[in-house]
mmCIF file as Biopython writes it, N, C-alpha, C and O atoms, coordinates in Angstrom:
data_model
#
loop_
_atom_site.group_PDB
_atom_site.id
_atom_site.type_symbol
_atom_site.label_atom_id
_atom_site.label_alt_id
_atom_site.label_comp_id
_atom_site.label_asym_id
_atom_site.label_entity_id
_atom_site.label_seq_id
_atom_site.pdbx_PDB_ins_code
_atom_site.Cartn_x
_atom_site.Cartn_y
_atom_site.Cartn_z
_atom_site.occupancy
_atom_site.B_iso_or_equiv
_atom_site.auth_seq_id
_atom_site.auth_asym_id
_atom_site.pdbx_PDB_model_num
ATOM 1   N N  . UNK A ? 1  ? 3.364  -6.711  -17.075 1.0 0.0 1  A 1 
ATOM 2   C CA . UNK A ? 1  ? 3.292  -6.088  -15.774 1.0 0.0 1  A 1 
ATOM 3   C C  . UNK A ? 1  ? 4.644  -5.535  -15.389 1.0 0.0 1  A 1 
ATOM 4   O O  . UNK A ? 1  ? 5.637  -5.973  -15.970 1.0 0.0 1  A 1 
ATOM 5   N N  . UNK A ? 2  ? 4.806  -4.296  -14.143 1.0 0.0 2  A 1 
ATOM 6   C CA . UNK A ? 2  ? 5.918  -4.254  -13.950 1.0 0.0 2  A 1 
ATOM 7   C C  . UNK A ? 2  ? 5.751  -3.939  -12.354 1.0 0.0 2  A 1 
ATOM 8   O O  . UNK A ? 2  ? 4.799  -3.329  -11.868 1.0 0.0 2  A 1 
ATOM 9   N N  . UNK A ? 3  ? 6.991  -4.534  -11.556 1.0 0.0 3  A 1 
ATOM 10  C CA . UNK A ? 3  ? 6.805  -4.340  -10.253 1.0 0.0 3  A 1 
ATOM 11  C C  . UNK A ? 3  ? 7.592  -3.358  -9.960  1.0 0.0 3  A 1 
ATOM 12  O O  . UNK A ? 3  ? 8.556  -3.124  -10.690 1.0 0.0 3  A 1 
ATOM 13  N N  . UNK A ? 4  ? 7.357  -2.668  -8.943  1.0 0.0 4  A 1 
ATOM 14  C CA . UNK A ? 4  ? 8.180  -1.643  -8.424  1.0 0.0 4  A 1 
ATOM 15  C C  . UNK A ? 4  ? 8.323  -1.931  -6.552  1.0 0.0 4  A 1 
ATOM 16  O O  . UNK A ? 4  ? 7.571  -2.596  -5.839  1.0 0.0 4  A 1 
ATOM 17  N N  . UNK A ? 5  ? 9.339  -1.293  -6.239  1.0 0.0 5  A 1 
ATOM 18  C CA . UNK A ? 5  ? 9.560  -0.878  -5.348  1.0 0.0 5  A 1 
ATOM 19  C C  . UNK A ? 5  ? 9.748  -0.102  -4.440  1.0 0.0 5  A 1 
ATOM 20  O O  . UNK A ? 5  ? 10.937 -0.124  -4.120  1.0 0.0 5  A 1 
ATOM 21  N N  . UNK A ? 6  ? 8.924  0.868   -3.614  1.0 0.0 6  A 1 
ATOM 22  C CA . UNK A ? 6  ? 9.078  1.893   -3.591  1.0 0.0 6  A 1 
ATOM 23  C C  . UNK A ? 6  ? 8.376  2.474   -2.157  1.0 0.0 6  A 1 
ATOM 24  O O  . UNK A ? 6  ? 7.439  1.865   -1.642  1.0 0.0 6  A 1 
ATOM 25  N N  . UNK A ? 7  ? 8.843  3.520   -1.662  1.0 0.0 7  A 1 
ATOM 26  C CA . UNK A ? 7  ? 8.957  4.176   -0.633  1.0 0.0 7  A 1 
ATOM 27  C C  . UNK A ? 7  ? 7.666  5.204   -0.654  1.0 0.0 7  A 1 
ATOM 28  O O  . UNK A ? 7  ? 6.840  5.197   0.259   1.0 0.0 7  A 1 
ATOM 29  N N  . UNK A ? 8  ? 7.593  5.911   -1.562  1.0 0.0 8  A 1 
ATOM 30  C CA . UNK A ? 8  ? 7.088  7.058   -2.492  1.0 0.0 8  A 1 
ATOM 31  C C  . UNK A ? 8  ? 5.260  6.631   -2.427  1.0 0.0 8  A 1 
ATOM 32  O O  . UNK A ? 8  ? 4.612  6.952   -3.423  1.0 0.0 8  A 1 
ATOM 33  N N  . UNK A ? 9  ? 4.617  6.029   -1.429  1.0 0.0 9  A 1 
ATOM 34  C CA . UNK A ? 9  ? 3.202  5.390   -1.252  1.0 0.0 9  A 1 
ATOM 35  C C  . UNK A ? 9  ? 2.433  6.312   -1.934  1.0 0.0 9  A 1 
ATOM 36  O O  . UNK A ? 9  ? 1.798  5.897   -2.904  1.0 0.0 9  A 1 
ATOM 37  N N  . UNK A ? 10 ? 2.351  7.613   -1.593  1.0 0.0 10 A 1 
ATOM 38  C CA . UNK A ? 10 ? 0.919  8.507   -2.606  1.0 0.0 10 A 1 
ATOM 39  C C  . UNK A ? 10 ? 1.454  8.226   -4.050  1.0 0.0 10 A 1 
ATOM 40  O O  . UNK A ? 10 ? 0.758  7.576   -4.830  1.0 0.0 10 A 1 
ATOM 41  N N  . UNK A ? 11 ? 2.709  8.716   -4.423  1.0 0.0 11 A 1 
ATOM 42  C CA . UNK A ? 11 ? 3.076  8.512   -6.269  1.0 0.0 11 A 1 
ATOM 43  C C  . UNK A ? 11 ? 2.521  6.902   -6.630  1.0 0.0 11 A 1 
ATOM 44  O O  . UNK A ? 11 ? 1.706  6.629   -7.512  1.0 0.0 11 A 1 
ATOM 45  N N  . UNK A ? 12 ? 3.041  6.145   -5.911  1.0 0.0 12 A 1 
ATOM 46  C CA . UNK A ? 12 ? 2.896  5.189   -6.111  1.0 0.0 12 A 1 
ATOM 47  C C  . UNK A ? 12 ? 1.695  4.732   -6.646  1.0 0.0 12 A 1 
ATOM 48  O O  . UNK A ? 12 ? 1.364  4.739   -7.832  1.0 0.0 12 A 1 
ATOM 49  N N  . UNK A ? 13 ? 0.866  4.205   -5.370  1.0 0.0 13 A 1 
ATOM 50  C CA . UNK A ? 13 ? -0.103 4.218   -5.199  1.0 0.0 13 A 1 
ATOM 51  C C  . UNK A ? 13 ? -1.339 4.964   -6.383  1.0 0.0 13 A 1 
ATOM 52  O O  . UNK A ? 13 ? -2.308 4.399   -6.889  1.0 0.0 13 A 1 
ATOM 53  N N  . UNK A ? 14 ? -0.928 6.234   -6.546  1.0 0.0 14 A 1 
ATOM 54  C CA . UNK A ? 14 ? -1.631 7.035   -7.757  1.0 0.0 14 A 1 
ATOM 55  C C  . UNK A ? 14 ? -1.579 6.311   -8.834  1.0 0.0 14 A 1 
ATOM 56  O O  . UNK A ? 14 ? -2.690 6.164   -9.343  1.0 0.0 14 A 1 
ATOM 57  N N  . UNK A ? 15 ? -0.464 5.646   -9.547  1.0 0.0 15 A 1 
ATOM 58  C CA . UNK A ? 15 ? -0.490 5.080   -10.708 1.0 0.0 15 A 1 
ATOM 59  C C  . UNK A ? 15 ? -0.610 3.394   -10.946 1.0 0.0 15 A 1 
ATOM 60  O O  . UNK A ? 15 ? -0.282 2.653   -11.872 1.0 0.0 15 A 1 
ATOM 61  N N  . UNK A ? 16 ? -1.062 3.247   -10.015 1.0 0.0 16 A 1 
ATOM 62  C CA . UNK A ? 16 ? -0.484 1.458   -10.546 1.0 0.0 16 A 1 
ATOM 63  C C  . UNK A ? 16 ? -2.343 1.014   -10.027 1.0 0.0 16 A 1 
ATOM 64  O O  . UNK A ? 16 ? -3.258 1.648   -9.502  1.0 0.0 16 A 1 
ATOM 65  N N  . UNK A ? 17 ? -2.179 -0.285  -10.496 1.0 0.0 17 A 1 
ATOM 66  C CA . UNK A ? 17 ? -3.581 -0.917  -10.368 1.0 0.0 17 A 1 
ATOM 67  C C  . UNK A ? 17 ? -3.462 -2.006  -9.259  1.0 0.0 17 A 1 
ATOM 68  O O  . UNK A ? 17 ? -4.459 -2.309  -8.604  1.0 0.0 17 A 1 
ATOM 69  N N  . UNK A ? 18 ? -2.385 -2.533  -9.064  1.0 0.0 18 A 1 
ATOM 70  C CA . UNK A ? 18 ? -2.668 -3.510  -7.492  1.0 0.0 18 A 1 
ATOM 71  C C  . UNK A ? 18 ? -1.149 -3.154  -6.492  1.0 0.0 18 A 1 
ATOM 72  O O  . UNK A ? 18 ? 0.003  -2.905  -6.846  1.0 0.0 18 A 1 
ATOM 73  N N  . UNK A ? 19 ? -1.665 -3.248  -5.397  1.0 0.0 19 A 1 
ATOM 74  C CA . UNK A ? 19 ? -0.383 -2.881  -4.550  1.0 0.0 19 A 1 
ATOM 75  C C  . UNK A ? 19 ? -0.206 -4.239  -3.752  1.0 0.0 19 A 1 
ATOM 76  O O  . UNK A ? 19 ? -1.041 -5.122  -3.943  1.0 0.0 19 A 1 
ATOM 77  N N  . UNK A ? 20 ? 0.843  -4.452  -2.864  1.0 0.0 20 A 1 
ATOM 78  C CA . UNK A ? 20 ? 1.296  -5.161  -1.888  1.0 0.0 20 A 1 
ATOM 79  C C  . UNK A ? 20 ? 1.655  -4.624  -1.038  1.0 0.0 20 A 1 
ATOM 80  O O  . UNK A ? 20 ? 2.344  -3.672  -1.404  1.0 0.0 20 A 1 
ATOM 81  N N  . UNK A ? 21 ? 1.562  -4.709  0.096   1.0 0.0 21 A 1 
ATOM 82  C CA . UNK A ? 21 ? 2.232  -4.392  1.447   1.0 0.0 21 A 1 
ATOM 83  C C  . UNK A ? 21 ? 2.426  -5.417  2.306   1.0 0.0 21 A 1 
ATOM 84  O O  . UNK A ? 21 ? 1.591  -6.071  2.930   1.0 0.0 21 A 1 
ATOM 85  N N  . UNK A ? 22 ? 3.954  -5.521  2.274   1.0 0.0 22 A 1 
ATOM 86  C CA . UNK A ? 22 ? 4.656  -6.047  3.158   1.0 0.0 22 A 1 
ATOM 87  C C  . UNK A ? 22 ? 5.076  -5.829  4.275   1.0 0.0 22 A 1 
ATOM 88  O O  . UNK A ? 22 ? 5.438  -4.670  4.479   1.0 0.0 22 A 1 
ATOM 89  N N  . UNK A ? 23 ? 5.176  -6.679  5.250   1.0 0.0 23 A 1 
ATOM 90  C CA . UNK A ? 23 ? 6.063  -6.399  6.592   1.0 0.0 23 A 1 
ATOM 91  C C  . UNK A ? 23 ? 6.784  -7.838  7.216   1.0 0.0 23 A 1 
ATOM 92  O O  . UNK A ? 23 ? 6.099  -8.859  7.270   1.0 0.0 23 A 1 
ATOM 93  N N  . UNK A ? 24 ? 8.047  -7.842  7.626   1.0 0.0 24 A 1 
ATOM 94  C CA . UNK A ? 24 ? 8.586  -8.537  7.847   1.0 0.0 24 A 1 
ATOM 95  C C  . UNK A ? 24 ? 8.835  -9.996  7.083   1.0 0.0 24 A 1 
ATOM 96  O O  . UNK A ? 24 ? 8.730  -11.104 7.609   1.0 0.0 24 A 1 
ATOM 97  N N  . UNK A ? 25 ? 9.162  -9.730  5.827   1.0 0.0 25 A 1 
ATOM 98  C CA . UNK A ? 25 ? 8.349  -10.731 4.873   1.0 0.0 25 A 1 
ATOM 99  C C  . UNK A ? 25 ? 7.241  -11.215 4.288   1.0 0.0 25 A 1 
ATOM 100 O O  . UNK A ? 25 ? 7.293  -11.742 3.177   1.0 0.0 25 A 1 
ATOM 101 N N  . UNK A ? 26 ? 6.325  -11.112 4.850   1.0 0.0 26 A 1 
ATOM 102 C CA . UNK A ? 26 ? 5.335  -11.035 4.415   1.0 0.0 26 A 1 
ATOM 103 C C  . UNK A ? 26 ? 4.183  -10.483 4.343   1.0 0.0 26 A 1 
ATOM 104 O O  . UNK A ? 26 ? 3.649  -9.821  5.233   1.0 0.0 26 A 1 
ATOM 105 N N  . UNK A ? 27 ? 3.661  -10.785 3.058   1.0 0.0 27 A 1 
ATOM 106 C CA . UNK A ? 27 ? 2.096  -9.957  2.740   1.0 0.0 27 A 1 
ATOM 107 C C  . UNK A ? 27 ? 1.388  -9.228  4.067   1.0 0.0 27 A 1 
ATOM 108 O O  . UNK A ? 27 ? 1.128  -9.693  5.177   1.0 0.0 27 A 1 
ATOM 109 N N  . UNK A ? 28 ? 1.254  -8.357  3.697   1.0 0.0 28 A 1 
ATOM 110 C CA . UNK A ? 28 ? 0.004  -7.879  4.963   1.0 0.0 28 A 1 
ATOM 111 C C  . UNK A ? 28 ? -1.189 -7.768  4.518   1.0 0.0 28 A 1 
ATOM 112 O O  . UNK A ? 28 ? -2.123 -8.173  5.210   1.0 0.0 28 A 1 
ATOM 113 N N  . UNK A ? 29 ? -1.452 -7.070  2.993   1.0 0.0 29 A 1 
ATOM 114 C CA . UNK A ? 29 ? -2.285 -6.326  2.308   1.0 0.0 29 A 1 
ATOM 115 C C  . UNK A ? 29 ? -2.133 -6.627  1.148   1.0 0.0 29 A 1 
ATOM 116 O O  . UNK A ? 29 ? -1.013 -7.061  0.880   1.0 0.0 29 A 1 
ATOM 117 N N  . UNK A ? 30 ? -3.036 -6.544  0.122   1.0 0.0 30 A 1 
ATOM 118 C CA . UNK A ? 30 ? -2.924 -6.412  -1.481  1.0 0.0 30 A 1 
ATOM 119 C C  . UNK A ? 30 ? -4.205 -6.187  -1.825  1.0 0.0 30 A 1 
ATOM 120 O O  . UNK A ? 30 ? -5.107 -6.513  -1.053  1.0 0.0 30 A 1 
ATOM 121 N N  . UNK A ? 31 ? -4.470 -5.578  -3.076  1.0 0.0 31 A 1 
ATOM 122 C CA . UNK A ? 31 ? -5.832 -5.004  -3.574  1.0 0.0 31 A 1 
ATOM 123 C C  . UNK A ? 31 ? -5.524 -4.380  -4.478  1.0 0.0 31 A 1 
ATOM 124 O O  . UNK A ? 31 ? -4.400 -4.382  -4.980  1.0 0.0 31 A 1 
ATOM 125 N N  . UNK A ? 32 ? -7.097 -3.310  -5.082  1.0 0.0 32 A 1 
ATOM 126 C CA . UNK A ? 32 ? -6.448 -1.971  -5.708  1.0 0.0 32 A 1 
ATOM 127 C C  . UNK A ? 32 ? -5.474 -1.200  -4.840  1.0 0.0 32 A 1 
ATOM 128 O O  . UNK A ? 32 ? -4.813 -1.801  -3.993  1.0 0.0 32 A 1 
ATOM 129 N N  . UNK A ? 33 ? -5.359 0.114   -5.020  1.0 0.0 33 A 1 
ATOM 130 C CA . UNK A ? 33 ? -5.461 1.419   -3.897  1.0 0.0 33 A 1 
ATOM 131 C C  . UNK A ? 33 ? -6.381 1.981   -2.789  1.0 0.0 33 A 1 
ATOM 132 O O  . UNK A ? 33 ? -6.276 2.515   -1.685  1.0 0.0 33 A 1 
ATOM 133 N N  . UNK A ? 34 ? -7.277 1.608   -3.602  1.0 0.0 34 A 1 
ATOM 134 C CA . UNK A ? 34 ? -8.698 1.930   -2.722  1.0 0.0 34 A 1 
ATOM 135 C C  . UNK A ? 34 ? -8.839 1.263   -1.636  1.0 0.0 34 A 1 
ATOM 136 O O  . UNK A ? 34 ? -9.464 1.842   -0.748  1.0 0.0 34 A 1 
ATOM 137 N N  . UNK A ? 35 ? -8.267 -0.291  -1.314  1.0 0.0 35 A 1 
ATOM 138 C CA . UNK A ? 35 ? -8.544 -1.655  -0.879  1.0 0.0 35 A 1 
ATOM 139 C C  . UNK A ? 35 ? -7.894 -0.960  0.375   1.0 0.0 35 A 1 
ATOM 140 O O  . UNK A ? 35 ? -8.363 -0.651  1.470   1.0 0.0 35 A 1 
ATOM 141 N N  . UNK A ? 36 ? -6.434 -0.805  -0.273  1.0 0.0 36 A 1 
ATOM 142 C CA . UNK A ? 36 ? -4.939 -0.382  0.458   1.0 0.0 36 A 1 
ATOM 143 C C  . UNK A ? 36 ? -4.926 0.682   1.654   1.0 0.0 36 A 1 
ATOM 144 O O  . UNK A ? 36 ? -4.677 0.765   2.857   1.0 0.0 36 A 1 
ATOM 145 N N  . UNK A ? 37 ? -5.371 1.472   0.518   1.0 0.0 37 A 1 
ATOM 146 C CA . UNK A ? 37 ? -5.596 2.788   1.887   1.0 0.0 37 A 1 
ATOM 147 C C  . UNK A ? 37 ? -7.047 3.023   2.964   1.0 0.0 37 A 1 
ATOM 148 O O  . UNK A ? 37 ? -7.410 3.859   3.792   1.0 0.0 37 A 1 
ATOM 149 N N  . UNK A ? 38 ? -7.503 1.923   2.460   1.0 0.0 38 A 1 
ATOM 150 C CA . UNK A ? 38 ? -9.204 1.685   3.468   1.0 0.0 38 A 1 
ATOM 151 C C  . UNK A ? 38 ? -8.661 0.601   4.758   1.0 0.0 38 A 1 
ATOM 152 O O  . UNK A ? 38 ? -9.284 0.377   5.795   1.0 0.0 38 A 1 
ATOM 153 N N  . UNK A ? 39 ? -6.976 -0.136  4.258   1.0 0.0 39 A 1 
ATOM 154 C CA . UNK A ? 39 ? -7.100 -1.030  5.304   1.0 0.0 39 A 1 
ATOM 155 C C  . UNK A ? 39 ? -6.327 -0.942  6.469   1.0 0.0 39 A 1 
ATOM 156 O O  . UNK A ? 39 ? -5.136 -0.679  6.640   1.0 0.0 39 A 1 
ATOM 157 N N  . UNK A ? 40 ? -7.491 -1.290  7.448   1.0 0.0 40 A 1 
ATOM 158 C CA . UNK A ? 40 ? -6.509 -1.110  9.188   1.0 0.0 40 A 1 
ATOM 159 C C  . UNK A ? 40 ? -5.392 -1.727  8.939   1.0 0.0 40 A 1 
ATOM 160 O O  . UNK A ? 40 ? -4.470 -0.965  8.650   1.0 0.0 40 A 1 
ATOM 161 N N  . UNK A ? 41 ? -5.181 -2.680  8.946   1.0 0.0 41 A 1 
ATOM 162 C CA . UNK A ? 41 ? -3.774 -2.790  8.812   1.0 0.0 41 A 1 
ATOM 163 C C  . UNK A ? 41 ? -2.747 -2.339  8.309   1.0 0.0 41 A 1 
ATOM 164 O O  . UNK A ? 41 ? -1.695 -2.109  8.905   1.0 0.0 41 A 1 
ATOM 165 N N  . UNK A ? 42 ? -2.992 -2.167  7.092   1.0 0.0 42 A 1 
ATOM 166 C CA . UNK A ? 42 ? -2.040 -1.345  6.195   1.0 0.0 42 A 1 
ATOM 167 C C  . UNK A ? 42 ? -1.673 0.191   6.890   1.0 0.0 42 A 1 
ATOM 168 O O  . UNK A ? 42 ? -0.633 0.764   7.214   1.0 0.0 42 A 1 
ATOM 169 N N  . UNK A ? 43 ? -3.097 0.504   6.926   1.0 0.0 43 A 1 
ATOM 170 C CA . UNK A ? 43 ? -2.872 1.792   8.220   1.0 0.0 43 A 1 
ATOM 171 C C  . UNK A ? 43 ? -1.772 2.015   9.684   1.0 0.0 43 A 1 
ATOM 172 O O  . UNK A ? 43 ? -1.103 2.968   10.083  1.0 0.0 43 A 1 
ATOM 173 N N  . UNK A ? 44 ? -2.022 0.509   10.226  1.0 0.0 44 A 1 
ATOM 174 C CA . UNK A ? 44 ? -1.579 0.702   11.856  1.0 0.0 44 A 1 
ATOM 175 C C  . UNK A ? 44 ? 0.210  0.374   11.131  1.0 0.0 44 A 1 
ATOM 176 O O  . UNK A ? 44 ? 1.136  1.003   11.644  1.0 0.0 44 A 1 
ATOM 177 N N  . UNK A ? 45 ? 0.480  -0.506  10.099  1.0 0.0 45 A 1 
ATOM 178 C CA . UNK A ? 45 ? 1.542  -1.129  10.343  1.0 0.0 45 A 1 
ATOM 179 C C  . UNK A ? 45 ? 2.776  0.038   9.000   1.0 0.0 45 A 1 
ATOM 180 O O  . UNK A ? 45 ? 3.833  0.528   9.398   1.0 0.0 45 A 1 
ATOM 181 N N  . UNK A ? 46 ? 2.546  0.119   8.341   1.0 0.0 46 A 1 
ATOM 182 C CA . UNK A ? 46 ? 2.842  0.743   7.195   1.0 0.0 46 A 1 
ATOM 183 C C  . UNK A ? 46 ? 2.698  2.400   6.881   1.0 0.0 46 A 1 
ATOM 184 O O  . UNK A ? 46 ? 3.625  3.209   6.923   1.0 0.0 46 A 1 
ATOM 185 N N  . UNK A ? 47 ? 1.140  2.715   6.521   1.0 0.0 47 A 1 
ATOM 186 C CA . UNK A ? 47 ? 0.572  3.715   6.331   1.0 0.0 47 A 1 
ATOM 187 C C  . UNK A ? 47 ? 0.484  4.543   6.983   1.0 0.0 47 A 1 
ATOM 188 O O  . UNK A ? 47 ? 0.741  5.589   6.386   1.0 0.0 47 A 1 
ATOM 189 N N  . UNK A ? 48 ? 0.236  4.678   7.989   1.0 0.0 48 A 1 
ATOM 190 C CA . UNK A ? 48 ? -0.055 4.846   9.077   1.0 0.0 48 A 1 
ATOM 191 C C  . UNK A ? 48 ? -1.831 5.973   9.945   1.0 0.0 48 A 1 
ATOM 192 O O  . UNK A ? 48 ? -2.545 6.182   8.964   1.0 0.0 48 A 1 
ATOM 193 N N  . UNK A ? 49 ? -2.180 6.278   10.575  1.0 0.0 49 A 1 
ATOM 194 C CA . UNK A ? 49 ? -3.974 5.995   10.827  1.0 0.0 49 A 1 
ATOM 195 C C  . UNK A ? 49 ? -4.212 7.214   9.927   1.0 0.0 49 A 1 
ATOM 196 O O  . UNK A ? 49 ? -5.412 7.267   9.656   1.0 0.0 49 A 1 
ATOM 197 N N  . UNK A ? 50 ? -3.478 8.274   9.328   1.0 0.0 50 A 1 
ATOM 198 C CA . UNK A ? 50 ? -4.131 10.027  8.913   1.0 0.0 50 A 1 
ATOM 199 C C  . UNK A ? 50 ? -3.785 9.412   7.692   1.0 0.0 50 A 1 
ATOM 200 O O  . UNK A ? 50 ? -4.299 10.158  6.859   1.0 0.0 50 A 1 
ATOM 201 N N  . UNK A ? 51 ? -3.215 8.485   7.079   1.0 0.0 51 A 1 
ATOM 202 C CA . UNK A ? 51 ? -2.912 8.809   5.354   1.0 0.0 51 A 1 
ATOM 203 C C  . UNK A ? 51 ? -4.080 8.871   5.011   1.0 0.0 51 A 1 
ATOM 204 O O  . UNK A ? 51 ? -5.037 8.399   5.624   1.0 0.0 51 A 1 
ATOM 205 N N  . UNK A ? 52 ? -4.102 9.730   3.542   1.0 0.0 52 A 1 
ATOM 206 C CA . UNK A ? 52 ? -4.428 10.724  2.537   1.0 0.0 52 A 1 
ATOM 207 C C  . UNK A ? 52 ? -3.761 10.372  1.452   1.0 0.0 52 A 1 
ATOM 208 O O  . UNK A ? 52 ? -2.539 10.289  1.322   1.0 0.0 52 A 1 
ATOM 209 N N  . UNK A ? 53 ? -5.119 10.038  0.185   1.0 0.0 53 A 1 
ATOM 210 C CA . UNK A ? 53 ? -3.900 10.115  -0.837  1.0 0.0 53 A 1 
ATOM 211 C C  . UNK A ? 53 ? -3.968 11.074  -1.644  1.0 0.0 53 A 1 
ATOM 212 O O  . UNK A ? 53 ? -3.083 11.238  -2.483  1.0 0.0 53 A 1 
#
């Protein structure tokens, strides 16, 4: 496996098979992509409500 770090959410996101999203230390989110960008949270806190990937 390899982890990344990264800013870059659509590239990202496009290539890898599970994500994390963090905030303030901890987990908010994890899944595929699909999981990621379907979730309110990830949306309100991170993503934010129009992402598109």
């Amino acid at each position: 496996g390899v982890l990344i770090s990264d800013h870059n959410v659509r590239e990202t996101l496009g290539v890898c098979d599970n994500a994390y999203i963090m905030s303030q230390g901890k987990v908010i989110e994890s899944g595929n992509p699909d999981k990621i960008i379907s979730s309110d949270i990830a949306k309100k806190i991170y993503l934010g409500e129009n992402f598109k990937l």
